[in-house]
ROGUPA-829540 format. One line per field, with one value per atom (N, C-alpha, C, O): residue in three letters; chain; atom name; x negated, y negated, z. Coordinates in Angstrom, 3 decimals. Each point is the difference from the previous one (the first is absolute). Layout:
N
aa = (ALA|...)
ch = (A|...)
at = (CA|...)
u = (X|...)
v = (Y|...)
w = (Z|...)
% end
This chain:
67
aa = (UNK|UNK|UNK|UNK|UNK|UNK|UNK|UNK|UNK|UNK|UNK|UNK|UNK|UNK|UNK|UNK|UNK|UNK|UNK|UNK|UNK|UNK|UNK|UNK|UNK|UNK|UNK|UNK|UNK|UNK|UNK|UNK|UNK|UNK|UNK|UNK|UNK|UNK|UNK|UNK|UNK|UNK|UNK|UNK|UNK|UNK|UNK|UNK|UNK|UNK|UNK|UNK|UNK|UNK|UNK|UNK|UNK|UNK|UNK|UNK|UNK|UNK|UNK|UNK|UNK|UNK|UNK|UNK|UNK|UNK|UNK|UNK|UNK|UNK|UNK|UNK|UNK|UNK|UNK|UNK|UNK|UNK|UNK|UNK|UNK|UNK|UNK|UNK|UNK|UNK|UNK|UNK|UNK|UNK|UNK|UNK|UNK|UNK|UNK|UNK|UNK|UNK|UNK|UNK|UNK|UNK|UNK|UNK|UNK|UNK|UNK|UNK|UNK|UNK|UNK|UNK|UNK|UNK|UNK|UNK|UNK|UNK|UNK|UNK|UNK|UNK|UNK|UNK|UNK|UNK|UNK|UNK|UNK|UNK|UNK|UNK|UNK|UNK|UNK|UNK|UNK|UNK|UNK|UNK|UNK|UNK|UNK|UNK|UNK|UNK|UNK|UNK|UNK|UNK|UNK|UNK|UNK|UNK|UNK|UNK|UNK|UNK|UNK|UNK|UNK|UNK|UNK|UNK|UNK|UNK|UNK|UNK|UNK|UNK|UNK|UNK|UNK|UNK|UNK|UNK|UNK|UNK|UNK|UNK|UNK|UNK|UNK|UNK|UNK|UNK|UNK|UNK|UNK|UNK|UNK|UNK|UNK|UNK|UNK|UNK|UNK|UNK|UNK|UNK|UNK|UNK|UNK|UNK|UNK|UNK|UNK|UNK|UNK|UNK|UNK|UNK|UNK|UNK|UNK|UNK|UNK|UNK|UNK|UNK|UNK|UNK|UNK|UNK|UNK|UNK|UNK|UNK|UNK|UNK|UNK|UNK|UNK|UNK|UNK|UNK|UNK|UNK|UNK|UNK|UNK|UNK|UNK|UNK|UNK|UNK|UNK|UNK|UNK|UNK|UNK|UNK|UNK|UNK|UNK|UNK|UNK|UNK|UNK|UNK|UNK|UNK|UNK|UNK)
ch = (A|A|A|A|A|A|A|A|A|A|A|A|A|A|A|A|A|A|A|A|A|A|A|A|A|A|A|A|A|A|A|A|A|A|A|A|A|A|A|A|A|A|A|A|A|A|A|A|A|A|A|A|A|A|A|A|A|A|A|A|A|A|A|A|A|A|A|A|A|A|A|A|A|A|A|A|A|A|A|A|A|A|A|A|A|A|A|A|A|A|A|A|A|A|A|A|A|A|A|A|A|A|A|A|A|A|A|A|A|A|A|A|A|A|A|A|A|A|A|A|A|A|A|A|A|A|A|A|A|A|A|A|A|A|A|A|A|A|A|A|A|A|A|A|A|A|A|A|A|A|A|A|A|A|A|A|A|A|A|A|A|A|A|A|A|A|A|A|A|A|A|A|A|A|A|A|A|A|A|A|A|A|A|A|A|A|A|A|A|A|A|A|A|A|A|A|A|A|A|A|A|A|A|A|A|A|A|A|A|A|A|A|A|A|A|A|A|A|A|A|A|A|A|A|A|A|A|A|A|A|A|A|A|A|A|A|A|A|A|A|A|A|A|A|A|A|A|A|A|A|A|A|A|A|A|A|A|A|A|A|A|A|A|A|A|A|A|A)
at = (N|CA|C|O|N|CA|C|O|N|CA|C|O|N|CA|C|O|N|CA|C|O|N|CA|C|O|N|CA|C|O|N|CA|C|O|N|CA|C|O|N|CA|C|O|N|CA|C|O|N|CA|C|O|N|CA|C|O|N|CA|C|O|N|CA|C|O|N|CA|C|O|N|CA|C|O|N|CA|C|O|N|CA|C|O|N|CA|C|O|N|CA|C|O|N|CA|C|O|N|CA|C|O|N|CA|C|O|N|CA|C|O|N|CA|C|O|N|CA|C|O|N|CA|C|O|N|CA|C|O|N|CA|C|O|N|CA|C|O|N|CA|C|O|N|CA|C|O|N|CA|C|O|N|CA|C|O|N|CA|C|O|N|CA|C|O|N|CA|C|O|N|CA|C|O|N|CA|C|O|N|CA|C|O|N|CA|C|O|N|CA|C|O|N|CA|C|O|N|CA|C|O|N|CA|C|O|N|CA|C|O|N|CA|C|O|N|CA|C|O|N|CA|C|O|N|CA|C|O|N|CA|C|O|N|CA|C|O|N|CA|C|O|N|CA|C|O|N|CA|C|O|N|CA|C|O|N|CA|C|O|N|CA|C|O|N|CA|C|O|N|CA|C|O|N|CA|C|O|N|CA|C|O|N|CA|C|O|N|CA|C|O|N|CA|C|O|N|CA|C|O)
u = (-99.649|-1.041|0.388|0.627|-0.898|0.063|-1.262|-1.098|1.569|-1.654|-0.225|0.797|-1.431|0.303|-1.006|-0.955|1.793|-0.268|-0.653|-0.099|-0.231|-0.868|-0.244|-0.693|2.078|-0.134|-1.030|-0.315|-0.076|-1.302|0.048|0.027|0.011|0.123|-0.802|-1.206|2.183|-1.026|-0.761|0.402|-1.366|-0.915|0.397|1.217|-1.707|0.954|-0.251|-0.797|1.929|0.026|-1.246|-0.594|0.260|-0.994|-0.997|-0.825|0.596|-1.065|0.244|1.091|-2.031|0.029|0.619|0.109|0.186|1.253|-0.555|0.419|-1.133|-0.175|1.069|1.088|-1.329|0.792|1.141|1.231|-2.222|1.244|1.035|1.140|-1.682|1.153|1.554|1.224|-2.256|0.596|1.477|1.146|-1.668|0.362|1.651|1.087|-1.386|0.746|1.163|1.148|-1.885|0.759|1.111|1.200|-1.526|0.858|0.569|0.633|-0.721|0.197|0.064|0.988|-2.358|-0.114|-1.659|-1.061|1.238|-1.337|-1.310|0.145|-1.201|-1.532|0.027|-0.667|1.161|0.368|0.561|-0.676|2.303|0.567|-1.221|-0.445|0.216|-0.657|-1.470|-0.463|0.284|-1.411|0.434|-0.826|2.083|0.536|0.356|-0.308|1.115|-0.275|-0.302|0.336|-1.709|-1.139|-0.784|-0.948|1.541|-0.632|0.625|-0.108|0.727|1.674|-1.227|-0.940|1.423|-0.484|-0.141|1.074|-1.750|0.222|0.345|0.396|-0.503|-0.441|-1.106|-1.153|1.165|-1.349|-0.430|0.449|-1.971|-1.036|-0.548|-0.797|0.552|-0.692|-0.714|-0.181|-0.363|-1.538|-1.105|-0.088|-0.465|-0.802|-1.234|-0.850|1.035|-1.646|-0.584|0.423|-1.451|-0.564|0.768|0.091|0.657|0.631|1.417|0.920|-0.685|1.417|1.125|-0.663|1.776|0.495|1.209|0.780|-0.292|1.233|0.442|-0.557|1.839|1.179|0.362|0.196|-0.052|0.462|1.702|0.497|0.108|1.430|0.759|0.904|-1.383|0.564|0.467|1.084|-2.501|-0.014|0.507|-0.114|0.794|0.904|1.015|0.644|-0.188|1.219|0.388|1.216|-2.011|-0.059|0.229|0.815|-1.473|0.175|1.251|0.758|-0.304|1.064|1.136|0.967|-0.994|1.625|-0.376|0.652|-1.495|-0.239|-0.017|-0.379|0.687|0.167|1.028|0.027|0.620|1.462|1.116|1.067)
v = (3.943|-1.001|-1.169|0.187|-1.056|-1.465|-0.509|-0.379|0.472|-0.182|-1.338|-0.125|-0.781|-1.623|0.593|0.752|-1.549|0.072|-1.270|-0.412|-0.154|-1.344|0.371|0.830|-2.366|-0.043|-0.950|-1.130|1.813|-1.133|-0.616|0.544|-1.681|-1.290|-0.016|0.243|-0.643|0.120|-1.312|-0.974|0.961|-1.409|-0.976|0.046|-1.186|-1.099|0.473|0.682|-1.480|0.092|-0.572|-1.014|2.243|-0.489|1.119|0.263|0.539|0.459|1.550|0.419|0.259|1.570|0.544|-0.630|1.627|0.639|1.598|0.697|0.220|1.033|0.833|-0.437|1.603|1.060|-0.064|0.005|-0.065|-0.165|-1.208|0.038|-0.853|-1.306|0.596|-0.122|0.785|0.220|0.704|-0.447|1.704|1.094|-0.647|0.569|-1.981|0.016|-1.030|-0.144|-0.569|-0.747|1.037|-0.270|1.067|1.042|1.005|0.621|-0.180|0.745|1.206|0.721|-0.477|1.664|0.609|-0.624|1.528|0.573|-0.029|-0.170|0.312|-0.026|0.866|-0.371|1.953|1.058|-0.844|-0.211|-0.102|-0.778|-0.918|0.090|-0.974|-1.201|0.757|-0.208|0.617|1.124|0.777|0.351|-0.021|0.603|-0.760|0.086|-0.982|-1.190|-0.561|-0.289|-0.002|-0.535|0.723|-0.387|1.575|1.058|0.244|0.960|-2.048|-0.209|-0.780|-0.693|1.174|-1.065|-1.288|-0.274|-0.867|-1.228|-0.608|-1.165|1.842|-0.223|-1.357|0.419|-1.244|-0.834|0.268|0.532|-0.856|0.151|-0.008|-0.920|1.410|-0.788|-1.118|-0.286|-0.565|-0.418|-0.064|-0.816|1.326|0.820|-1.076|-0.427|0.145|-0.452|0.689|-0.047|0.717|1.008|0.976|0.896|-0.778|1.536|-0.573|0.767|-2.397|-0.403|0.344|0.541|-0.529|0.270|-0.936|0.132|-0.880|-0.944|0.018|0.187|-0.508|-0.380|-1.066|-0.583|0.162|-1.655|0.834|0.866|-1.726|0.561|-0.556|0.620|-1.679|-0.708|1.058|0.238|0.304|1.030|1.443|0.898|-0.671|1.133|0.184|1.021|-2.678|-0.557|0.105|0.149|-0.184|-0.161|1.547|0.281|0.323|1.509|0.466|0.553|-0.621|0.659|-0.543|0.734|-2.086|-0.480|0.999|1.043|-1.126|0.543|1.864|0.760|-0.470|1.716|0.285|0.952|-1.905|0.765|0.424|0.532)
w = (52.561|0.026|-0.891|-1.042|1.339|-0.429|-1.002|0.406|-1.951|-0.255|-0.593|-0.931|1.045|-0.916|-1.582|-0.197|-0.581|-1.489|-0.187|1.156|-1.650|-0.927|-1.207|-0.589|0.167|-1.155|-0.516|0.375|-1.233|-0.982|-0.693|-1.104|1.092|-0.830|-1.085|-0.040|-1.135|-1.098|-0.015|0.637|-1.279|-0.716|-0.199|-0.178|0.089|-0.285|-1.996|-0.645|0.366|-1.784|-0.357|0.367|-1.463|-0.879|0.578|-0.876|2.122|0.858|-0.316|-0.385|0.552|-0.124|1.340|1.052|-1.243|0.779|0.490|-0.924|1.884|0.384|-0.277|-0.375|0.536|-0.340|1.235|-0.009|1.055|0.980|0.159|0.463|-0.852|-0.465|-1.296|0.044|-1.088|-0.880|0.511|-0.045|0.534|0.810|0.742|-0.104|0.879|0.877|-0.541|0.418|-1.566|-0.656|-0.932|0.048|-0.611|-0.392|0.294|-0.854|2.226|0.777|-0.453|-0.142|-0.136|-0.446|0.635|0.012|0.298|0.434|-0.961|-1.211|1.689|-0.709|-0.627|-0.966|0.657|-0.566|-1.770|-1.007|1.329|-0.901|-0.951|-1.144|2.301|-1.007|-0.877|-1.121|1.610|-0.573|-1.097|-0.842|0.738|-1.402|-1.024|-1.188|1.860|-1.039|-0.843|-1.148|2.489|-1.143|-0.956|-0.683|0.757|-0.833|-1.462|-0.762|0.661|-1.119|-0.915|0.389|-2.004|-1.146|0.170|0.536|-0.635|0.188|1.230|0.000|1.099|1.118|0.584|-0.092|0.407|-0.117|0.644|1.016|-1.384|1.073|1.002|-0.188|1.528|0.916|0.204|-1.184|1.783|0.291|0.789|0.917|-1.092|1.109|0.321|-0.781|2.145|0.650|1.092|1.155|-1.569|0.464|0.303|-0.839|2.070|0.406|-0.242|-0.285|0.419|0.247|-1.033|-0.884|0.522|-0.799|-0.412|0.944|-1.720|0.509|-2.080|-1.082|1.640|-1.603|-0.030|1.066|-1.869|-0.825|0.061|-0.721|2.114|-0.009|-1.493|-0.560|0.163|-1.017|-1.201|-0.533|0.361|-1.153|0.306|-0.834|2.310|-0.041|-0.032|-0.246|0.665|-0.145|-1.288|-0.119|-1.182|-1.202|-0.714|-0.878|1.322|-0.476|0.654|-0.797|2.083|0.470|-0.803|-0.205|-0.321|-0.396|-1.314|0.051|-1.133|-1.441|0.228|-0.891|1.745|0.110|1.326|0.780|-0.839|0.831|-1.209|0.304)
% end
């Protein structure tokens, strides 16, 4: 079977970023990124109502300071 993928474009800069953006921008599964964020100093979500989104800026920021 032939299956099409779509990739997800992240935000323009400056904009919050879904998990699944995150996900595809780093190419690691929802499993992965969920452990992650479960790491010390991890930043925060921001949550409106059910939505959930990351300031890619600030993971960009943690990933260079803990590789």
């Amino acid at each position: 079977m032939n299956q099409k993928t779509t990739k997800v474009a992240l935000p323009v800069f400056g904009a919050l970023a879904t998990v699944e953006q995150l996900c595809n921008h780093y190419q690691i599964c929802r499993m992965s990124f969920y452990r992650l964020s479960k790491r010390a100093g991890f930043p925060e979500p921001s949550r409106l109502g059910r939505c959930v989104r990351y300031d890619l800026r600030l993971i960009e920021s943690f990933l260079s300071e803990h590789d």
